[in-house]
C-alpha positions as CSV (number, residue, x, y, z in Angstrom):
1,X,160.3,92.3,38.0
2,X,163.6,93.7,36.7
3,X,165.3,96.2,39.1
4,X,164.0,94.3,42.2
5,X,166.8,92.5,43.9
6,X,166.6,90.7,46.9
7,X,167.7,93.0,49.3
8,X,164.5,95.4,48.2
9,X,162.0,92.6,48.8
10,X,163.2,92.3,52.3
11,X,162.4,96.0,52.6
12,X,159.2,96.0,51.5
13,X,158.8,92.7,53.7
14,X,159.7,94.8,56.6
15,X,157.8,97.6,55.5
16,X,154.8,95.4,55.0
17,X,154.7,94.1,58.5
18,X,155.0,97.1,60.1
19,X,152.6,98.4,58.2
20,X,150.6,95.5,59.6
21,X,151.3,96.2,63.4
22,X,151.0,100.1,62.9
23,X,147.3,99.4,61.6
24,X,146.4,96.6,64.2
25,X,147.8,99.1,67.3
26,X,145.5,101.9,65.6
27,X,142.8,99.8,65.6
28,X,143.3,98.7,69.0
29,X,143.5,102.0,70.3
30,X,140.4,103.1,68.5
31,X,138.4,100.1,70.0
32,X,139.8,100.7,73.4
33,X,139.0,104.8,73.2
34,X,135.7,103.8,72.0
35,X,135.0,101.0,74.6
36,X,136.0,103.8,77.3
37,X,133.5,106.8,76.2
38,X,130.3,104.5,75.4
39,X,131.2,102.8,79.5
40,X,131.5,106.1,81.0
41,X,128.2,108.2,79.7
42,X,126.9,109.3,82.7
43,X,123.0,109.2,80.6
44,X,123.2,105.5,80.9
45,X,123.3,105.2,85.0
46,X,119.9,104.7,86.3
47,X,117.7,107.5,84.5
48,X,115.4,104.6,83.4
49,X,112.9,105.9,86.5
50,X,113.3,102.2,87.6
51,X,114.9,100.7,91.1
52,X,117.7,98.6,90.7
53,X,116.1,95.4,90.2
54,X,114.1,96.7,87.3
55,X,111.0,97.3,88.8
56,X,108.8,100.6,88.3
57,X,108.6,102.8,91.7
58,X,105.1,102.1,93.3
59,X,102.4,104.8,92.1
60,X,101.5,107.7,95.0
61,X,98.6,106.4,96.9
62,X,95.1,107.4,95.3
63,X,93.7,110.8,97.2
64,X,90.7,110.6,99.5
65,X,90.1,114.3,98.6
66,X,88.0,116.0,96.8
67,X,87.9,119.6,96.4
68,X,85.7,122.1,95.2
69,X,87.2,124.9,93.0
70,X,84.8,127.3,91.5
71,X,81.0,125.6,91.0
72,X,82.7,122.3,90.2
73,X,83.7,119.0,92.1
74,X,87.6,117.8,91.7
75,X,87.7,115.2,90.5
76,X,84.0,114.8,90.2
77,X,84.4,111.3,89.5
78,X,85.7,108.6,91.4
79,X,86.4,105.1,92.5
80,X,87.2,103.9,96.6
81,X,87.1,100.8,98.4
82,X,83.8,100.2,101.3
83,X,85.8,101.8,104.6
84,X,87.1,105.0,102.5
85,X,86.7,108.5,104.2
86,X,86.6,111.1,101.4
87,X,87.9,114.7,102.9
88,X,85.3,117.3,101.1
89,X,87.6,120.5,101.0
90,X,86.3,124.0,99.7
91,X,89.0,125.8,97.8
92,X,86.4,128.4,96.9
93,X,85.2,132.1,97.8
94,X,81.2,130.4,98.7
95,X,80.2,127.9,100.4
96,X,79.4,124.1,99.3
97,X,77.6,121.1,99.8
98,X,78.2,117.5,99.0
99,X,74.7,116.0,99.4
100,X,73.7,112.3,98.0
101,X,71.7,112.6,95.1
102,X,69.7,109.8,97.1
103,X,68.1,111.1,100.3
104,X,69.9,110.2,103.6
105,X,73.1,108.3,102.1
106,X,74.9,111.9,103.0
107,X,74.9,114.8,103.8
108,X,77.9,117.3,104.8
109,X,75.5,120.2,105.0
110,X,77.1,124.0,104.6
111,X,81.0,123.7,104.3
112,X,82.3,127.4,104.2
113,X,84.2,128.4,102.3
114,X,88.7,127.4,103.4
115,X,86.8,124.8,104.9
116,X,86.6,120.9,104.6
117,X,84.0,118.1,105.8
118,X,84.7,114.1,105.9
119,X,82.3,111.2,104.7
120,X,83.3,107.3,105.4
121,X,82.3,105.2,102.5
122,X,80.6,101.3,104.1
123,X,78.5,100.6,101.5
124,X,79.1,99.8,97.7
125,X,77.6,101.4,95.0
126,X,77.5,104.3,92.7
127,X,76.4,107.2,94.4
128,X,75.3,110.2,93.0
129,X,76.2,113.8,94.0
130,X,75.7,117.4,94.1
131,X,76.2,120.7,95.8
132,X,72.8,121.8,97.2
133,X,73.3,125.6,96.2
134,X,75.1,125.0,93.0
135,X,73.6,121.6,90.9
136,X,72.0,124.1,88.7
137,X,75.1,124.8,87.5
138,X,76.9,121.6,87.2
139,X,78.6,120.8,90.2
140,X,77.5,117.0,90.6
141,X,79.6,114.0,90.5
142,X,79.4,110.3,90.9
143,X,81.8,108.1,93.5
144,X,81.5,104.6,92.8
145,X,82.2,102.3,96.1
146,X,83.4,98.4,95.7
């Protein structure tokens, strides 16, 4: 250690702890900078699709309608409650029927077509159904009632 005296160690000393600080106040800053941008993402705040108390937002409430687009029933399967009035609505260019597959459960006879026809649900079971002009084709369904 020739050439050091005493008065150079106290430099370096010196030199040493600010050295020290400098690197602590960087870090600091760093941390704090850091802290600031991960707190202030805008992403974060409520785009979970969830209420404040963490909960999911109730589902829409299940359509009583069924239309008829083209030879086909929509949906032309389904699944009510006894008390349920299903709306029968004819987005087609003909005309429609939804007739029970079992004789006398229902009947909405000729809905034209733009038009729409009702039919209240008080019995359970699984029904059967068709269009009278068009089950040739496919346009049947089933509504199950419980």
């Amino acid at each position: 250690m020739a050439g050091l005296t005493a008065q150079n160690l106290a430099g370096l000393t010196t030199e040493n702890r600010m050295r020290s600080a400098m690197k602590k106040t960087l870090m600091a800053l760093g941390f704090i900078t850091l802290m600031s941008a991960l707190s202030g993402s805008p992403g974060c705040k409520n785009d979970s699709g969830t209420t404040s108390y963490g909960t999911p937002p109730p589902p829409p409430p299940a359509s009583n309608t069924v239309t008829m687009p083209g030879l086909s029933f929509s949906p032309s399967t389904l699944t009510v409650t006894k008390g349920t009035t299903i709306t029968w609505k004819n987005t087609d260019a003909t005309a429609h029927t939804s007739t029970s597959d079992t004789p006398g459960i229902w009947d909405t006879g000729n809905i034209p077509a733009g038009s729409s026809a009702t039919t209240t649900f008080n019995t359970a079971g699984t029904f059967g159904f068709h269009c009278t002009y068009h089950s040739a084709m496919g346009m049947t369904g089933t509504i199950t009632v419980r």
